[in-house]
C-alpha positions as CSV (number, residue, x, y, z in Angstrom):
1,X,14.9,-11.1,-12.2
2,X,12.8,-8.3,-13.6
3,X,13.4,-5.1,-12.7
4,X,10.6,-3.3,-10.5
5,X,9.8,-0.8,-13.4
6,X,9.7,-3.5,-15.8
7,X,7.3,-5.7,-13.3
8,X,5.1,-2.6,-12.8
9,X,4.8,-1.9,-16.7
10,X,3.2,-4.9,-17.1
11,X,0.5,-3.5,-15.1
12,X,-0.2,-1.9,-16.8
13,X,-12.5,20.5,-24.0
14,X,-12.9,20.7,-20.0
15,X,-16.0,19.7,-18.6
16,X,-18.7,22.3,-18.7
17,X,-18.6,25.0,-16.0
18,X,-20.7,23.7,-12.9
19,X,-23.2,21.3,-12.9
20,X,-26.1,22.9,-13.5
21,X,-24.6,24.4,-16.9
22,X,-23.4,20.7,-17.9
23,X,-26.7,19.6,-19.4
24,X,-26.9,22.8,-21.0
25,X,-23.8,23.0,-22.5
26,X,-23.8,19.3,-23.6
27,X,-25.1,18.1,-27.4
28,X,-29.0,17.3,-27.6
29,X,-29.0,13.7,-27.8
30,X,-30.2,13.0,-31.2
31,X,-32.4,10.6,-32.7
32,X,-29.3,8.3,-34.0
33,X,-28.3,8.3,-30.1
34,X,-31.7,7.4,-28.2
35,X,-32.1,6.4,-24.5
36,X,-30.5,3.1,-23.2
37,X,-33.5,1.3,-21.8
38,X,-33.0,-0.5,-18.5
39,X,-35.4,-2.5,-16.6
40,X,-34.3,-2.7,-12.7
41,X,-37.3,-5.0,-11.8
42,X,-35.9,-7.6,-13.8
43,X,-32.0,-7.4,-13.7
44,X,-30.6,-11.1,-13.0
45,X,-28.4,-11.7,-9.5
46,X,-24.6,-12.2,-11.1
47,X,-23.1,-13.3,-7.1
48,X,-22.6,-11.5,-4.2
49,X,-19.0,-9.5,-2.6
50,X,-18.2,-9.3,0.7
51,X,-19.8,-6.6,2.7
52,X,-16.5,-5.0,3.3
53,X,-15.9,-4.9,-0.4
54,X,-14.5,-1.1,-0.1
55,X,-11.7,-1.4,1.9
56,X,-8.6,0.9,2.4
57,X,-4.8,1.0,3.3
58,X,-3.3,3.0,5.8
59,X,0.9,2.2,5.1
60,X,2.9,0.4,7.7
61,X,5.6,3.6,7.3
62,X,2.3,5.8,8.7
63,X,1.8,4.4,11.6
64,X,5.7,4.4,12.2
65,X,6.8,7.6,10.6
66,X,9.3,7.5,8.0
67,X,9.6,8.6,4.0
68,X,6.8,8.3,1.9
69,X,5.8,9.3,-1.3
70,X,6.3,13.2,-1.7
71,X,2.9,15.0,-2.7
72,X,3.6,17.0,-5.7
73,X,2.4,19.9,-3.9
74,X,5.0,19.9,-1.5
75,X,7.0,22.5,-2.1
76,X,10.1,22.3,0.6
77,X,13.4,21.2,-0.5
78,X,14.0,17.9,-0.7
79,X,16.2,15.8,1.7
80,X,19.2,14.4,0.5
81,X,18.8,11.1,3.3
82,X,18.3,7.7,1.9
83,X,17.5,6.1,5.2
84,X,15.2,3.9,4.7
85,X,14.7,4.0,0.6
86,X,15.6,1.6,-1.7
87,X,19.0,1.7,-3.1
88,X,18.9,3.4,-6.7
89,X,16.2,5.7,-5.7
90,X,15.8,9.2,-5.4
91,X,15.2,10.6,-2.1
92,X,13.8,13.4,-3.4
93,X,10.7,11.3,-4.5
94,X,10.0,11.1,-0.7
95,X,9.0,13.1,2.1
96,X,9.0,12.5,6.1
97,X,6.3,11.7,7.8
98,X,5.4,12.4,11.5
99,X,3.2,9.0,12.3
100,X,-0.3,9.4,11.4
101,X,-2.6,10.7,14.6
102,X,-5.0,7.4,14.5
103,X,-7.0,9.0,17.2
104,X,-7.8,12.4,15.4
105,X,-11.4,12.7,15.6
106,X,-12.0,13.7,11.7
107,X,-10.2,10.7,10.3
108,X,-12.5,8.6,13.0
109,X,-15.5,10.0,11.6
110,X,-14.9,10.2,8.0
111,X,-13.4,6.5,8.0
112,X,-16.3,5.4,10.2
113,X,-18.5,6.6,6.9
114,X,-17.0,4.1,4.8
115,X,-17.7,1.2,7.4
116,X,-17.9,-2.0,7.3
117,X,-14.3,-2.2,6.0
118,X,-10.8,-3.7,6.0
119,X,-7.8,-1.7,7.0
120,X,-4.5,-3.1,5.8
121,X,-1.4,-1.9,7.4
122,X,1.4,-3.3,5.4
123,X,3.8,-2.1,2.0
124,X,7.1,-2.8,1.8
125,X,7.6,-1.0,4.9
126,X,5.9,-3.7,6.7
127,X,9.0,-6.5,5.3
128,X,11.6,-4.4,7.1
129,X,10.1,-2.8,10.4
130,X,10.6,-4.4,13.7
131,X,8.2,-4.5,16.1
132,X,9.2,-3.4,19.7
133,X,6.7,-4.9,22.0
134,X,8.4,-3.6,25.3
135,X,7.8,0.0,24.0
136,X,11.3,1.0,24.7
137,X,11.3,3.4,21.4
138,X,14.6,1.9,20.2
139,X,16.3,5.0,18.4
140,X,17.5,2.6,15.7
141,X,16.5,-0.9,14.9
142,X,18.7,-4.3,15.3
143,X,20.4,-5.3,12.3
144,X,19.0,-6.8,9.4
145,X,15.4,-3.9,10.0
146,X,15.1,-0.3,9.2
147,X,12.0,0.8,11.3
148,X,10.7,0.3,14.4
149,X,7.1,0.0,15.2
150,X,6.2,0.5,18.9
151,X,3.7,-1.3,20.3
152,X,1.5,2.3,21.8
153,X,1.8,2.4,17.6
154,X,0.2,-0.7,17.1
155,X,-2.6,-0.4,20.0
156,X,-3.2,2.9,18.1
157,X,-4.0,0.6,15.1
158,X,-6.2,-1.9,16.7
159,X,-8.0,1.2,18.6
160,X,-8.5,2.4,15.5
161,X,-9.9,-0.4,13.7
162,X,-12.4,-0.9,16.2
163,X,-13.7,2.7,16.8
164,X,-14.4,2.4,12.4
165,X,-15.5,-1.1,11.9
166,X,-12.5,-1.9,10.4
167,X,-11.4,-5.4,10.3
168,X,-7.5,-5.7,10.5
169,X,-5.4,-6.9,7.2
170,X,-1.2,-7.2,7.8
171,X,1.5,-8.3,6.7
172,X,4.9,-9.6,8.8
173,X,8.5,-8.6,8.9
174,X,10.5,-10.7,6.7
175,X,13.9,-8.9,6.1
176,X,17.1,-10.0,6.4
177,X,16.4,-9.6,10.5
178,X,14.1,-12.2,10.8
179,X,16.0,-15.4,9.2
180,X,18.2,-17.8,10.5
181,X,21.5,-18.9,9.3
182,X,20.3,-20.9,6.3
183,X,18.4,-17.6,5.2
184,X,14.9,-19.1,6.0
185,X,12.4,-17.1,7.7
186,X,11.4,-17.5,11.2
187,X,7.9,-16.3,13.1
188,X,9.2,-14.2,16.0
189,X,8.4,-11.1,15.1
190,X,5.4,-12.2,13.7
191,X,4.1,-14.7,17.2
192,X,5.0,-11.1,18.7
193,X,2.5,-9.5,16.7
194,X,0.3,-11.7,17.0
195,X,0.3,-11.9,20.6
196,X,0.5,-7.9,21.2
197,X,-2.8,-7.7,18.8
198,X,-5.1,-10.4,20.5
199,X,-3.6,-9.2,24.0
200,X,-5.0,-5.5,22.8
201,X,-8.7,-6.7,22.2
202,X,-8.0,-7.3,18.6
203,X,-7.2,-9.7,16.1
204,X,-5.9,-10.0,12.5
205,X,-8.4,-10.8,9.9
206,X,-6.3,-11.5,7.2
207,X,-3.2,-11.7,6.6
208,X,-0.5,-12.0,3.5
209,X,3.3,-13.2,4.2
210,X,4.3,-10.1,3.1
211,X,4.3,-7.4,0.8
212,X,4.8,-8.5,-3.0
213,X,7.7,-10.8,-2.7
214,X,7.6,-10.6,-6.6
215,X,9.7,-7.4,-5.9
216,X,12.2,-8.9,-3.1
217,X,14.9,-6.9,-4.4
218,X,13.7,-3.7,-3.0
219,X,12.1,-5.2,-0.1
220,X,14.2,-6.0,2.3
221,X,14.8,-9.6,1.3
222,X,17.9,-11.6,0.7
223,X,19.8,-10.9,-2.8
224,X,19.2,-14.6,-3.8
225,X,15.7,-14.8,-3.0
226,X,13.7,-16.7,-4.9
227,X,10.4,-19.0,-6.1
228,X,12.2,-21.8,-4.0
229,X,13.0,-19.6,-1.0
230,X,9.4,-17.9,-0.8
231,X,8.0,-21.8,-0.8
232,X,10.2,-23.0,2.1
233,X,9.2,-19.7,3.9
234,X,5.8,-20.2,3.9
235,X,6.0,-24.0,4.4
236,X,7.0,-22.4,7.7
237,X,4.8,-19.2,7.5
238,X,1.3,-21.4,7.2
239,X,1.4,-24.1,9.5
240,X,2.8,-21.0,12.3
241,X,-0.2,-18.9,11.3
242,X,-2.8,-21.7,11.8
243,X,-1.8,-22.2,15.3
244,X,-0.7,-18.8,16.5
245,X,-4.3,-17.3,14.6
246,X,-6.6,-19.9,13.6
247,X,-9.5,-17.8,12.5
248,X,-7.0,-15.5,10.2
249,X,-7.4,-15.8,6.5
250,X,-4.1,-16.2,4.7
251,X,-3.8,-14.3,1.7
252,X,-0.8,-14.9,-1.0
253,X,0.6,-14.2,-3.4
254,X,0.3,-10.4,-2.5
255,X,2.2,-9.9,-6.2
256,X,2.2,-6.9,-8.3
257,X,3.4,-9.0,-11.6
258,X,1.0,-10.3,-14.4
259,X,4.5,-11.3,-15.9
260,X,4.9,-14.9,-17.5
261,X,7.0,-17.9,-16.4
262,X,9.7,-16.5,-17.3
263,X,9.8,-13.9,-13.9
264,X,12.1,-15.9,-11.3
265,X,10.0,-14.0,-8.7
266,X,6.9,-14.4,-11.0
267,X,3.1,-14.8,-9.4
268,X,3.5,-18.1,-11.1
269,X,6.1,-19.4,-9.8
270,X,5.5,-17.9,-6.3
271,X,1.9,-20.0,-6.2
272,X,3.8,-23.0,-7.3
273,X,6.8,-23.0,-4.8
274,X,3.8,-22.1,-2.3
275,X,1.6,-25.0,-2.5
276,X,-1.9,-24.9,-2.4
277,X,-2.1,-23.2,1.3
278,X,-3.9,-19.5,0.7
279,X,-7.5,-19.3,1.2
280,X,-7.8,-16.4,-1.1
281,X,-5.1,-15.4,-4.0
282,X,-4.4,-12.1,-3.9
283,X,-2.8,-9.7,-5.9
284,X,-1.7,-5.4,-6.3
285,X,-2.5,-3.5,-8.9
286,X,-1.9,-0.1,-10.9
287,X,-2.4,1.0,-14.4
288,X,0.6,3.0,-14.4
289,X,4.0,4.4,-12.6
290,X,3.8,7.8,-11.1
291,X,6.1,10.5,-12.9
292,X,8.2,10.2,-9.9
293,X,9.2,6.4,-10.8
294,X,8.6,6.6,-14.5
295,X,11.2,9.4,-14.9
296,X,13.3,6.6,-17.2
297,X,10.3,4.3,-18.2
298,X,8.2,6.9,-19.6
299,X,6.1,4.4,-21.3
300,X,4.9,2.9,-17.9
301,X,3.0,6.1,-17.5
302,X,-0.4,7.8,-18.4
303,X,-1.7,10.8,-19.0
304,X,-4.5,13.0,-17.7
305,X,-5.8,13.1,-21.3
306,X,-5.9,9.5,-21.1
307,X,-7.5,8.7,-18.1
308,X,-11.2,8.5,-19.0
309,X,-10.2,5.8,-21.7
310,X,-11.3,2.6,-22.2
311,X,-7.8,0.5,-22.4
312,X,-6.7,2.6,-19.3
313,X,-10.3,1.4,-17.1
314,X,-10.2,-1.8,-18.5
315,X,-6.6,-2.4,-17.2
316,X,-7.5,-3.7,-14.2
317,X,-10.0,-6.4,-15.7
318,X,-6.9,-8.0,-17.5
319,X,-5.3,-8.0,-14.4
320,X,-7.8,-9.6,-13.1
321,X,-8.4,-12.6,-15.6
322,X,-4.2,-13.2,-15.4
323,X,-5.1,-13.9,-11.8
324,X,-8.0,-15.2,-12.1
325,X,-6.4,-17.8,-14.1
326,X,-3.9,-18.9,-11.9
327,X,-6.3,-19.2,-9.1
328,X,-7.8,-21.7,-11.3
329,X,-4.6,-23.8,-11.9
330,X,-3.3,-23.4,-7.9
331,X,-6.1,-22.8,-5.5
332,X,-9.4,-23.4,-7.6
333,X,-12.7,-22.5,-6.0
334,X,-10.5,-19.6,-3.4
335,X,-11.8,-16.2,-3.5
336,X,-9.6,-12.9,-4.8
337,X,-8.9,-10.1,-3.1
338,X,-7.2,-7.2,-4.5
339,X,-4.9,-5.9,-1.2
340,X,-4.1,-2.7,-2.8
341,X,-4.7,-0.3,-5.9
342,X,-4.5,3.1,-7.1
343,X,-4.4,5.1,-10.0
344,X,-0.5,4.9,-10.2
345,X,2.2,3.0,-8.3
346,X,4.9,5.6,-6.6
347,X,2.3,7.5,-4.8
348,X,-0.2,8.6,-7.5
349,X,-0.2,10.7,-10.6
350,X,-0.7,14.8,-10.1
351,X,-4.0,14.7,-10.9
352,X,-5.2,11.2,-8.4
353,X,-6.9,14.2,-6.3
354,X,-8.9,15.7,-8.4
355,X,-12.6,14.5,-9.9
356,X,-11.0,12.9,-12.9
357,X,-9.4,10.3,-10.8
358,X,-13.3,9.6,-9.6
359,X,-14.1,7.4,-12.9
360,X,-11.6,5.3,-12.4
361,X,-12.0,4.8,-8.7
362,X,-15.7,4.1,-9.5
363,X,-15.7,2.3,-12.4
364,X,-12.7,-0.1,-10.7
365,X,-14.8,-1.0,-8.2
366,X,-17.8,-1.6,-10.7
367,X,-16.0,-3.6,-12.8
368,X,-14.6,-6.1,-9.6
369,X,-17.7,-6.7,-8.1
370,X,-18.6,-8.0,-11.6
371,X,-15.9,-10.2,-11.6
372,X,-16.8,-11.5,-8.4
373,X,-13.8,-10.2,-6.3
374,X,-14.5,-10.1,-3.2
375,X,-12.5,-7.1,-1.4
376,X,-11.1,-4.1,-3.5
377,X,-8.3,-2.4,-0.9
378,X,-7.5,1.5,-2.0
379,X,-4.2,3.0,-1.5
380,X,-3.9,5.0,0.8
381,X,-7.1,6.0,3.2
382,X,-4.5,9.2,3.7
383,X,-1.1,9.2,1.9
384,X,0.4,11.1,-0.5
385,X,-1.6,11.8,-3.7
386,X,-3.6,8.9,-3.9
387,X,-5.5,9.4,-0.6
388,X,-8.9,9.5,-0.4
389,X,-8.1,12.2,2.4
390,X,-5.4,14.8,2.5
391,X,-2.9,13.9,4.6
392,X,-2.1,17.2,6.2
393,X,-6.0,17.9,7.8
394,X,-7.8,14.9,6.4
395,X,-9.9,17.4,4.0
396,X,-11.9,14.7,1.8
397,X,-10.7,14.5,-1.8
398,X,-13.4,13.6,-4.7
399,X,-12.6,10.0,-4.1
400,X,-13.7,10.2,-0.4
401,X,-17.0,11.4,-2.2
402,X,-17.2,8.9,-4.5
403,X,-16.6,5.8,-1.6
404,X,-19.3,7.1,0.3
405,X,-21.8,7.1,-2.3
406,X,-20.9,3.2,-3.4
407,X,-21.3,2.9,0.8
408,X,-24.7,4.2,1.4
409,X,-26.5,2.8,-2.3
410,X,-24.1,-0.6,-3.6
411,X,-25.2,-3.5,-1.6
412,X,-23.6,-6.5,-1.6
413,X,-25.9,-8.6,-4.4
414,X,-24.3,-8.0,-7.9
415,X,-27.2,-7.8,-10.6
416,X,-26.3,-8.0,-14.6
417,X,-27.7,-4.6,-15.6
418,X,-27.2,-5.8,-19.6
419,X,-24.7,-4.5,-22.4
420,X,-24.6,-0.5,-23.2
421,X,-23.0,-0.2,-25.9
422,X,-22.7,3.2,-26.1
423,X,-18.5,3.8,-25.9
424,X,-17.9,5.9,-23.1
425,X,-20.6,4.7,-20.8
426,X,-20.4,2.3,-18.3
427,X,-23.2,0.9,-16.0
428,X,-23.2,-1.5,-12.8
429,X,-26.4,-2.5,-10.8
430,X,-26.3,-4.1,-7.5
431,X,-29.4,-4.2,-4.8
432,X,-29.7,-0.8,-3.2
433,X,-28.4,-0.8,0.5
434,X,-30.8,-1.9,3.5
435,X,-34.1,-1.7,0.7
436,X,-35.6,-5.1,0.5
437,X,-36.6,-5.4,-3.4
438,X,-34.6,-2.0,-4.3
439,X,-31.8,-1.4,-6.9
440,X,-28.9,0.9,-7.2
441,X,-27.7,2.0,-10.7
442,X,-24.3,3.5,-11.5
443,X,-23.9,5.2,-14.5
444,X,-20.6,6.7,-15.7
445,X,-20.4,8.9,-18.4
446,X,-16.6,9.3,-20.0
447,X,-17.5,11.1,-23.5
448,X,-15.9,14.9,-22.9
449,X,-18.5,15.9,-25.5
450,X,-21.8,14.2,-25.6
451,X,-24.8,13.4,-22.9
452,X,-26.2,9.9,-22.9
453,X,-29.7,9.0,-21.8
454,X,-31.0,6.6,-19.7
455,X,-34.6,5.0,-19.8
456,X,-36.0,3.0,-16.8
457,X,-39.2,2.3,-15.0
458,X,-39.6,2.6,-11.3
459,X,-39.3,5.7,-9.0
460,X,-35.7,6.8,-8.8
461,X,-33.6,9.3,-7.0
462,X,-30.4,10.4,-8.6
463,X,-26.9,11.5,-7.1
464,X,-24.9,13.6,-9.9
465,X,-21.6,13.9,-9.3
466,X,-19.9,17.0,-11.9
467,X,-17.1,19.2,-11.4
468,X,-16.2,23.0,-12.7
469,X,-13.2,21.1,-14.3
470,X,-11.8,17.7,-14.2
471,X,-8.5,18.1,-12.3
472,X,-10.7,20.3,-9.9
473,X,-10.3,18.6,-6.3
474,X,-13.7,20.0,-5.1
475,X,-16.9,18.2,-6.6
476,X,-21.1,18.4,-6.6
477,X,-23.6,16.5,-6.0
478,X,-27.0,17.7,-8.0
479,X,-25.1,20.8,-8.6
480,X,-24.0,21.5,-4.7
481,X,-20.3,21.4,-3.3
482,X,-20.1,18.3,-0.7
483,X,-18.2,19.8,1.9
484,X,-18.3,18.9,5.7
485,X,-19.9,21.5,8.1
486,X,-19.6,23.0,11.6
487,X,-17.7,19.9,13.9
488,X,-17.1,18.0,10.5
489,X,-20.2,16.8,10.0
490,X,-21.2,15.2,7.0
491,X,-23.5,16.0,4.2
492,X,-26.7,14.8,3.8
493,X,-26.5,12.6,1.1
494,X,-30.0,13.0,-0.1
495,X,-30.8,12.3,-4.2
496,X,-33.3,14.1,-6.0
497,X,-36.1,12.8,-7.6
498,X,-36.0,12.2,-11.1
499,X,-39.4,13.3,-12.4
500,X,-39.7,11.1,-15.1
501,X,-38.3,7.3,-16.3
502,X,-36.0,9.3,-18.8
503,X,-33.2,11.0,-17.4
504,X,-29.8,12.5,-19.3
505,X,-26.3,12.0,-18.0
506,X,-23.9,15.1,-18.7
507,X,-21.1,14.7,-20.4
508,X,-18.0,13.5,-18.2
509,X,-20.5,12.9,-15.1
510,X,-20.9,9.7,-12.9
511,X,-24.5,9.7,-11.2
512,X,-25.4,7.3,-8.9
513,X,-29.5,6.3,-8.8
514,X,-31.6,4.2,-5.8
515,X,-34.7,2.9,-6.9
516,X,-36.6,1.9,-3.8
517,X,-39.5,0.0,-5.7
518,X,-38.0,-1.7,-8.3
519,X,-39.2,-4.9,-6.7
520,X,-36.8,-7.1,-7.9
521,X,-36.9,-10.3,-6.6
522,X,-33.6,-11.0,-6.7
523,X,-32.9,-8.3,-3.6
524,X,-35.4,-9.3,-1.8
C-alpha cells in the first residue's frame, strides 16, 4: 500500500499597486498582440451542470470539535496531544477547535449568498466519530471511535442546511467500531443517522461510504483493509442505503489516488471490488501537499511563484480525465462529482487566503463545468487556510468573493467560447444567470507582465477583480474594496459598463462580464 504522501503526490514583479493603476502600469498591447475576438450571440451550448455546481465542505471535526488543520497564522504554542491524529503525525500541524456556531447569523447570510448548494459534512473525521443520538454528550467514545457527534450537533447541521439552501452530502462511520467479528461493516450507526436526520425535517442528498478509503490506513479502518474488504462492505452499504434512503444518491469511490493498478487501495481496484452500484463516481482532489505534510516530500509541494501556471491549473483536468476514464470502464453514462478540493491537501498552502489563490479557485471551476462535472465541493466553507471564510469571525476571504461572482452571473448552460491562444489567458462562457438570451464571460488573466484584450459585440458590464498585491487577502471589484457593511450586509455587486466592444484585461486580473443582449439562442 502507498503511503498517503506518495497517494497525494500523484495529485498532483507584484501586481501593479490598486486597480485603477493596473491598466496603467501594464504594457500597451501591441500590434503583434491584438484583441481576441469573441462573438457571445453565437457561442455553441457544450451541456449543462447542476444548479448547485458550487458547493462547499464544512468538516465532520467542525461540527464536533476536535484538531484541525493549524492556520499558519496561529501563533500559540502548539499542543503536544495526539488524540485524535493519525499515528506518525505531528500534532503541532493541528489546532483545537471549539465546534463551529452553525447558527451564527454572518455565516447564515454569507452562505445563503452562495445558494443553491451542497454542504458536505464528512473527512476522515467522519470514518471514526460516533454518533450519540440520545444526546448524553459521552465524555469519550466506545471503543473502536474517537469522536462523538451529538445529535443537538447534528440538528445544528440540518438547521443549517435548510436556513442556506444547502442540500446535505455525508458520509458514515466506518472505523473499527462499527464491524462485526469478521471485520465487515455494519449500518448501525449509519440507520441512526439516517433516522435522526429525516426525524429532524431533513434528509441526506448524497451520500459516499466514506471518506477516501484509498487512504484506510489513516482512517480509522482495519490494518488489512483492502479492495476486497471495501467490495464486501458496500455489498452491505448499498442495498442498506436504498432502503433506509431511497431518494439518496450514492457517491463512490470518494478517492484521492489517480494511482495505477498497482495501488492495493487504488480508485481502480476500489470501483472493481465495488460493482457497478454508485450513481455518480466521485473523486478528491489537490495539486499539492501543504508545507505542513510536505515537510519530507518536498516535491509534493508548490510554490506561490508557481501558482498562476499552466501545469499547476491544469492539474485538476488530468485528474479529471483519470476519472473520467474509469467511469467509462465501471459505471459508464454516471455523472462526476468532485466531493472536495483545494489548493493544497493538509489545510492549504500560506498563501490559499490571499487573491492569488482566486485564479485557481476560478479557473477550477471553469475548467469542470467544461468537462461536464456536475458538482465542484470546496474545502472548507470555514476551516483553516483554505476557507472561503475565516474561521475565527467568518470575515470573507478573496475566494468568498470570487464564489459569489460565479453565483450571481454563471448559469447552469455551458457555452464553448472558442480557443484563446494567448498563454496566460483563460476564458469560460456559460448563459448569464436568470437573463433569457444573455451570456456571462470569464476572463482570467495570469501573465504578471502584460494586458490582453478582449473584442466582443453586445452591450456588456464588467466585474474586475485586482488586488494591491497577490498574497493580499483584501480584493476590488472595478477598483473598490468588497467589504460587508453596517449588520453584514453585502455589496452591491453591480458591473460597470464597458463603453465600447473592446475592453483590456490587466495583467494578473480575473474580470467577470454579463451581457444581457447577446441573444443567444442557446440561453434562451
Amino acid at each position: 500500500m502507498r503511503s498517503e504522501n506518495e497517494v497525494r503526490i500523484s495529485l498532483t514583479r507584484r501586481a501593479c499597486l490598486g486597480a485603477a493603476l493596473a491598466i496603467l502600469c501594464a504594457p500597451p498591447a501591441s500590434a503583434a498582440d491584438p484583441s481576441i475576438a469573441l462573438a457571445p450571440t453565437d457561442m455553441a451550448r457544450i451541456g449543462s451542470i447542476d444548479e448547485r455546481f458550487q458547493s462547499y465542505n464544512v468538516e465532520m471535526v467542525e461540527v464536533t470539535g476536535g484538531r484541525f488543520w493549524r492556520p499558519y497564522a496561529d501563533r500559540r504554542k502548539p499542543s503536544s496531544k495526539a488524540d485524535g491524529i493519525p499515528a506518525g503525525r505531528d500534532p503541532a500541524m493541528y489546532a483545537y477547535r471549539k465546534p463551529i456556531d452553525l447558527a451564527n447569523p454572518r455565516l447564515r447570510k454569507l452562505a445563503a449568498a452562495l445558494g443553491p448548494a451542497y454542504l458536505r459534512v464528512s473527512g476522515r473525521w467522519a470514518n471514526i466519530a460516533y454518533f450519540d443520538d440520545t444526546d448524553e454528550n459521552a465524555r469519550s467514545p466506545p471503543p473502536g471511535f474517537n469522536g462523538v457527534l451529538t445529535r443537538r450537533q447534528w440538528k445544528g447541521v440540518v438547521d443549517f442546511a435548510r436556513a442556506v439552501d444547502a442540500r446535505l452530502v455525508t458520509s458514515f462511520a466506518t472505523g473499527l467500531g462499527t464491524r462485526d467479528a469478521s471485520g465487515v461493516w455494519t449500518p448501525a450507526q449509519a440507520q441512526k443517522l439516517i433516522a435522526a436526520t429525516q426525524a429532524l425535517g431533513g434528509n441526506i442528498a448524497a451520500a459516499e461510504f466514506m471518506n477516501e478509503p484509498d487512504l484506510a490506513a489513516i482512517g480509522g479502518l482495519p490494518s488489512d483493509y483492502d479492495a476486497a474488504s471495501f467490495g464486501r462492505d458496500i455489498a452491505v452499504f448499498a442495498p442498506f442505503l436504498k432502503h433506509a434512503s431511497s431518494e439518496t444518491i450514492l457517491l463512490g469511490p470518494g478517492t484521492v489516488s489517480t494511482g495505477g493498478s498497482g495501488d492495493a487501495l487504488g480508485s481502480e481496484k476500489l470501483l472493481a471490488a465495488a460493482g457497478p452500484v454508485f450513481d455518480a463516481i466521485s473523486f478528491h482532489y489537490y495539486g499539492a501537499l501543504s508545507p505542513r505534510c510536505s515537510k519530507r516530500v518536498p516535491s509534493a509541494a508548490v510554490s506561490d511563484s508557481n501558482a498562476l501556471s499552466q501545469d499547476w491549473l491544469s492539474g485538476i483536468d488530468r485528474a479529471a480525465s483519470f476519472y473520467a476514464n474509469l467511469r467509462d470502464r465501471f459505471a459508464p453514462g454516471r455523472p462526476l462529482w468532485i466531493t472536495e478540493t483545494a489548493d493544497a491537501a493538509c489545510g492549504g498552502n500560506p498563501w490559499s487566503s490571499t487573491f492569488l489563490d482566486s485564479f485557481r479557485y476560478l479557473d477550477t471551476l471553469g475548467r469542470m463545468a467544461k468537462r461536464q462535472v456536475q458538482v465542484v465541493m470546496h474545502n472548507t466553507l470555514a476551516a483553516s487556510d483554505y476557507g472561503l471564510l475565516e474561521e475565527k469571525d467568518f470575515t470573507p476571504r478573496p475566494n468568498y468573493w470570487a464564489a459569489l461572482l460565479w453565483r450571481k452571473l454563471m448559469g447552469t448552460v455551458v457555452l464553448d467560447v472558442g480557443s484563446a491562444a494567448v498563454p496566460g489567458l483563460y476564458l469560460y462562457a456559460h448563459c448569464l444567470r436568470d437573463t433569457s438570451g444573455g451570456v456571462a464571460l470569464l476572463a482570467i488573466n495570469t501573465d504578471r507582465m502584460a494586458r490582453r484584450s478582449l473584442a466582443f459585440s453586445g452591450t456588456a458590464r464588467r466585474y474586475a477583480l485586482t488586488a494591491a498585491n497577490l498574497t493580499d487577502t483584501r480584493v476590488r471589484m472595478n477598483g473598490r474594496e468588497l467589504r460587508l457593511a453596517a449588520n453584514d450586509e453585502l455589496p452591491a455587486l453591480e458591473g460597470e459598463p464597458v463603453a465600447a466592444s473592446h475592453t483590456d484585461l490587466a495583467p494578473t486580473s480575473i474580470a467577470f462580464f454579463s451581457i444581457a443582449d447577446a441573444a443567444n439562442p442557446a440561453c434562451r
